[in-house]
N, CA and C of each residue as an Amber inpcrd file, in Angstrom:
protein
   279
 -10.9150000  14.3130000  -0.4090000  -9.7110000  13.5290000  -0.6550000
 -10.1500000  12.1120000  -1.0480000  -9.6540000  11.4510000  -2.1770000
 -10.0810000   9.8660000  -2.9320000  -9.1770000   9.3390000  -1.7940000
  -9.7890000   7.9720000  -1.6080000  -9.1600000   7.0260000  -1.0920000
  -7.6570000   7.0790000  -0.9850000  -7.3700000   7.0730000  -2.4440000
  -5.6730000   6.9360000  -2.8090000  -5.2240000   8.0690000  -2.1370000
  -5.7780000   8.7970000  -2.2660000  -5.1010000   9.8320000  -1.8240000
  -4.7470000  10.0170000  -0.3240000  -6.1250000   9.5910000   0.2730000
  -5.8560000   8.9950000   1.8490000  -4.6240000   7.6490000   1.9440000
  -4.4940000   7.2990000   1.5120000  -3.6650000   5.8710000   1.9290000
  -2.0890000   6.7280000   1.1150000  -1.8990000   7.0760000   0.0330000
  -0.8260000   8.0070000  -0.2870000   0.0910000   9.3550000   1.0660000
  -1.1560000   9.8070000   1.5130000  -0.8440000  10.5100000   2.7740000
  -0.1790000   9.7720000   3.5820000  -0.5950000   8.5420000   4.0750000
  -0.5210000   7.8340000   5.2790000   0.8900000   7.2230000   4.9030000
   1.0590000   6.8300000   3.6480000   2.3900000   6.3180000   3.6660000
   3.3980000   6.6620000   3.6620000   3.4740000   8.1350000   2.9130000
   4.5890000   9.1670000   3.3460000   4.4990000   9.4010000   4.0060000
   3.7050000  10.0300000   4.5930000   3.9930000  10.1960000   6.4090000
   4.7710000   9.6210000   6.8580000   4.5370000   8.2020000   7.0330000
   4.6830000   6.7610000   7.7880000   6.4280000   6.6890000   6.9930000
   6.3420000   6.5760000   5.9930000   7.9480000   6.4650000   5.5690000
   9.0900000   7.0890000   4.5250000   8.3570000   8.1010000   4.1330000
   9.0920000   9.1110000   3.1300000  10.1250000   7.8270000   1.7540000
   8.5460000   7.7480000   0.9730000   9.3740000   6.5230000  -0.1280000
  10.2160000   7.5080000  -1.1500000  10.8350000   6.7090000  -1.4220000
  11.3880000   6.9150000  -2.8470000  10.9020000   6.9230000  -4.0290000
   9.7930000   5.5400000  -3.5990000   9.0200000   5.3520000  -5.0070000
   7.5800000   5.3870000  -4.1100000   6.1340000   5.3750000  -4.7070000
   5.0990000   5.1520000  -4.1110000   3.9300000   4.6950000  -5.1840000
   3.4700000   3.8270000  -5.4520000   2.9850000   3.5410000  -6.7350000
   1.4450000   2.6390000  -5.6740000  -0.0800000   3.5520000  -6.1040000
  -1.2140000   2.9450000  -5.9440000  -1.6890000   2.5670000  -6.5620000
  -2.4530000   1.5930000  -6.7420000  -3.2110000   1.2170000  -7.8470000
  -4.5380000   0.9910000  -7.4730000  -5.6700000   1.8770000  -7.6720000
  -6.8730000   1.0110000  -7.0490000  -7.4040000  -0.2540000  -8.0280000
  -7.7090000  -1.3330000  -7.4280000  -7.8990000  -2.5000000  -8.4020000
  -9.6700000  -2.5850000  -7.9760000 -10.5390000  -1.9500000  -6.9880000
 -11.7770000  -2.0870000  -7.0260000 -12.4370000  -2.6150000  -7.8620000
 -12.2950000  -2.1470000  -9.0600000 -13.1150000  -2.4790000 -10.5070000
 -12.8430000  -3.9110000 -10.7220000 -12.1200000  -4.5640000 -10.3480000
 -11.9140000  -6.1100000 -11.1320000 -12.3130000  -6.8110000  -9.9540000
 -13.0340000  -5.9420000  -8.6320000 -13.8450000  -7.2360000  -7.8980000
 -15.1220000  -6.6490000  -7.1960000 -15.7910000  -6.2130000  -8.9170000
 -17.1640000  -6.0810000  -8.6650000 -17.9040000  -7.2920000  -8.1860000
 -18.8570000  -7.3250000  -7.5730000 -19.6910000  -8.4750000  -7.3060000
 -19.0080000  -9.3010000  -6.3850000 -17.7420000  -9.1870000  -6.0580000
 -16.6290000  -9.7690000  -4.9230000 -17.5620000  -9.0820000  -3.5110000
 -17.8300000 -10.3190000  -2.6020000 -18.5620000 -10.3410000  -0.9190000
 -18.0480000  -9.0720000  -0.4650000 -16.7600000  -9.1140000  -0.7820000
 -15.9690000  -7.9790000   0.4040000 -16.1410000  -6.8150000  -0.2930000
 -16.7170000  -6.4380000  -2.0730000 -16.8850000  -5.1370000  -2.5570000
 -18.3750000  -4.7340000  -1.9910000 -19.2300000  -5.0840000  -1.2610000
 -20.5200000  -4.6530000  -0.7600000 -20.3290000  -4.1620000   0.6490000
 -19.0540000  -3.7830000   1.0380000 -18.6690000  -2.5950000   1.9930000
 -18.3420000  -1.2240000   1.4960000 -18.0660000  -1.2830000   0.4590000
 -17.7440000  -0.1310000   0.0100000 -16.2140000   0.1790000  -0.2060000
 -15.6420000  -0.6510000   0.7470000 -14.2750000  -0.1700000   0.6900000
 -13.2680000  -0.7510000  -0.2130000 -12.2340000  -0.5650000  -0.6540000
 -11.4880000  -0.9490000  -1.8580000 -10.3360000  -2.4010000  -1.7550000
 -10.2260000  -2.4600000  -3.2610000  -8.9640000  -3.2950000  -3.3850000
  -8.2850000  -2.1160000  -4.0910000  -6.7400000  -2.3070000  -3.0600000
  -5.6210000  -2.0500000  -3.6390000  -4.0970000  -2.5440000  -3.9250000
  -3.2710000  -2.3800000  -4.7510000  -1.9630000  -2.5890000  -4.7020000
  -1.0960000  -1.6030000  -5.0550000  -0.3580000  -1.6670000  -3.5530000
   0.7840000  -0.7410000  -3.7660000   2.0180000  -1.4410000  -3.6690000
   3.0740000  -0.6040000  -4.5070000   4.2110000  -1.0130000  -4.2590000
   5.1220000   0.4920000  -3.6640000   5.9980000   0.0140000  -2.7870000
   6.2580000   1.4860000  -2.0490000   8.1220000   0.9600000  -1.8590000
   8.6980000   2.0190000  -2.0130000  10.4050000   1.4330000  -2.1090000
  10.8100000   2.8450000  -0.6260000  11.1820000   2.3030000  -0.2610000
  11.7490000   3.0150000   1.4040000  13.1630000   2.5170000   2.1700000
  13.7490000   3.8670000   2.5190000  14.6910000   2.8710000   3.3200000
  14.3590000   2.6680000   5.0640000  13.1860000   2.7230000   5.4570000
  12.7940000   2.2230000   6.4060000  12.9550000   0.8650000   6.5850000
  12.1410000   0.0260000   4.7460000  11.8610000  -1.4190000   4.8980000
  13.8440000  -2.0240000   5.4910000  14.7530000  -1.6350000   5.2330000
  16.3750000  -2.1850000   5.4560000  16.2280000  -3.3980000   6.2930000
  17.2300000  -4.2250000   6.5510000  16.7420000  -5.4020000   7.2920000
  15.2790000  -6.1510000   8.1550000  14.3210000  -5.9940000   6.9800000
  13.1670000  -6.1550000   7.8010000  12.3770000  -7.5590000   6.6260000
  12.2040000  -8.7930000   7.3160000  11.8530000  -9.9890000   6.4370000
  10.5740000  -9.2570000   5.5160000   9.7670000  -9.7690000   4.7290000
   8.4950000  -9.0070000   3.8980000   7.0880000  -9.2470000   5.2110000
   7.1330000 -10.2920000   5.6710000   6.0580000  -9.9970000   6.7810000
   6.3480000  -8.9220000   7.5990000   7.3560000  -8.7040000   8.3550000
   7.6770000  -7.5630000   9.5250000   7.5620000  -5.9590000   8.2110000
   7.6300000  -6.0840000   7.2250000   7.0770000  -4.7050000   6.4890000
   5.9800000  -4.1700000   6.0750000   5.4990000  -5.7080000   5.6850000
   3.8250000  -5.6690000   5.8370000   3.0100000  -4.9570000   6.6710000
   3.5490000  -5.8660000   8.2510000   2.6600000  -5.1840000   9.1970000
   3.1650000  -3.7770000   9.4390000   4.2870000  -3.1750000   8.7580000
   4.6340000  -1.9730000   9.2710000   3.5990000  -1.0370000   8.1550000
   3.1570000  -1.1540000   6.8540000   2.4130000  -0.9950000   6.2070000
   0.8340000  -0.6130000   6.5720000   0.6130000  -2.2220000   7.1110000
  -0.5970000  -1.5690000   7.5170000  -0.8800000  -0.8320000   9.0060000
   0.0710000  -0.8830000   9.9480000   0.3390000   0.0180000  10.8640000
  -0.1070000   1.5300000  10.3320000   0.7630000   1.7340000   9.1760000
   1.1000000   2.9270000   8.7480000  -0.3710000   3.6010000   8.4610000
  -0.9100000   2.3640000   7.8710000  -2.4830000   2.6290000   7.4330000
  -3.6150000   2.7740000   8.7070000  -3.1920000   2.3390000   9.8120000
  -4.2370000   2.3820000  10.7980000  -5.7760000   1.8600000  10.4790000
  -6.5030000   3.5310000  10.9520000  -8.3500000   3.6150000  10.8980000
  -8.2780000   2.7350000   9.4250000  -7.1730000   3.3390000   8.3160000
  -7.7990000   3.5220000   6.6170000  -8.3150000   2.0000000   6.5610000
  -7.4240000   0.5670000   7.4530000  -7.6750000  -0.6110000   7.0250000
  -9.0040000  -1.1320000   7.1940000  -9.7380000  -0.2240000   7.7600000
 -11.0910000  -0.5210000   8.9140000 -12.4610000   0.4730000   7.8260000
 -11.6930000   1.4280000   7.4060000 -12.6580000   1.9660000   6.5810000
 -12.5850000   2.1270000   5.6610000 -11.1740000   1.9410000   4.9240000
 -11.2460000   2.1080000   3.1410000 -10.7810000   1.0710000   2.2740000
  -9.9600000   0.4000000   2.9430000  -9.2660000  -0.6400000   2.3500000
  -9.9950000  -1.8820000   2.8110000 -10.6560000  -3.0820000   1.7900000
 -11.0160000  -4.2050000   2.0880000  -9.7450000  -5.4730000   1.8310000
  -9.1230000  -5.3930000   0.6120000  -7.8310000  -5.6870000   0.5010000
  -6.7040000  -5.1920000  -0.0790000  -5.5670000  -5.5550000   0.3540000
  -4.1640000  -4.9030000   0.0580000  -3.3910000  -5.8600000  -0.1840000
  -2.9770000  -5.2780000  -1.6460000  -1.4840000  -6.4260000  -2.0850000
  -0.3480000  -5.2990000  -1.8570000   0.5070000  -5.6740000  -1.4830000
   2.0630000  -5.0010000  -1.1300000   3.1650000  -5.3200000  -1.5260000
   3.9090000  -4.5930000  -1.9570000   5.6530000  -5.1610000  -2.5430000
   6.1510000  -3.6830000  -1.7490000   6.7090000  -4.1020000  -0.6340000
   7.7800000  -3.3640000  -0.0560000   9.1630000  -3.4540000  -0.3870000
   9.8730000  -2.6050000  -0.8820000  11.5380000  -2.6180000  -1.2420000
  12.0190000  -1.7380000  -0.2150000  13.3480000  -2.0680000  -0.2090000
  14.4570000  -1.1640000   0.1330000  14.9400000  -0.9240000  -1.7680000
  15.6910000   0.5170000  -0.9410000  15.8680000   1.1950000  -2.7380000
  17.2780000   0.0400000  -3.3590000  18.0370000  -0.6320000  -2.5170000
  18.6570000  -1.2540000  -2.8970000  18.1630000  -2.2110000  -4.0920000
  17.2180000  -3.0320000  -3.5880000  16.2130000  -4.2800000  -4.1960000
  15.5140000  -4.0170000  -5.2030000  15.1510000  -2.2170000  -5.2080000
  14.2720000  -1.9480000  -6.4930000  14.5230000  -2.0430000  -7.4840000
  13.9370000  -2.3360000  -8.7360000  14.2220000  -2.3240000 -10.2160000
  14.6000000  -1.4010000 -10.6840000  15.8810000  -1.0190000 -11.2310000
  16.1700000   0.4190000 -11.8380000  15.1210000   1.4110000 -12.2580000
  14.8380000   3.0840000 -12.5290000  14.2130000   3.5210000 -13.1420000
  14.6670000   3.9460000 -14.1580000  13.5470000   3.7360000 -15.0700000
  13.9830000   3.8550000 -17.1340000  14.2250000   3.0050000 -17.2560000
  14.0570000   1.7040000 -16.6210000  14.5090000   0.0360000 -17.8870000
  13.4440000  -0.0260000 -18.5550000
């Protein structure tokens, strides 16, 4: 199982999105201190109605909750855009 695919697991699990979009960005921080662990940069954006009244920090940490061990062994950094499906950008614009 790729990385994504581990952190893809973990988030449905964790919140059955609507939308779930990974991106591994590894490649644009070759030679970056924190790429000589091995473990990745990513950005996801994930649309849920879990996130519903929750500020963007309190979803965050529900995020990487969701992620557990993965933050410790696969992920070095994570960019996040949590929605509620309300907030999301239409699909097909």
């Amino acid at each position: 199982m790729t990385r994504v695919e581990k952190l893809r697991a973990a988030l449905t699990r964790a919140f059955a999105p609507r939308h779930l979009a990974i991106v591994d960005e590894s490649h644009l921080h070759a030679g970056h201190a924190g790429a000589a662990t091995g473990r990745g940069h990513f950005r996801v954006e994930i649309v849920a109605d879990a996130f519903a009244g929750l500020p963007p920090l309190a979803r965050h940490r529900r995020v990487y909750a969701a992620l557990g061990e993965l933050m410790q062994t696969e992920v070095h950094a994570l960019s996040i855009q949590a929605r509620t499906p309300d907030e999301a950008p239409p699909t097909g614009a």
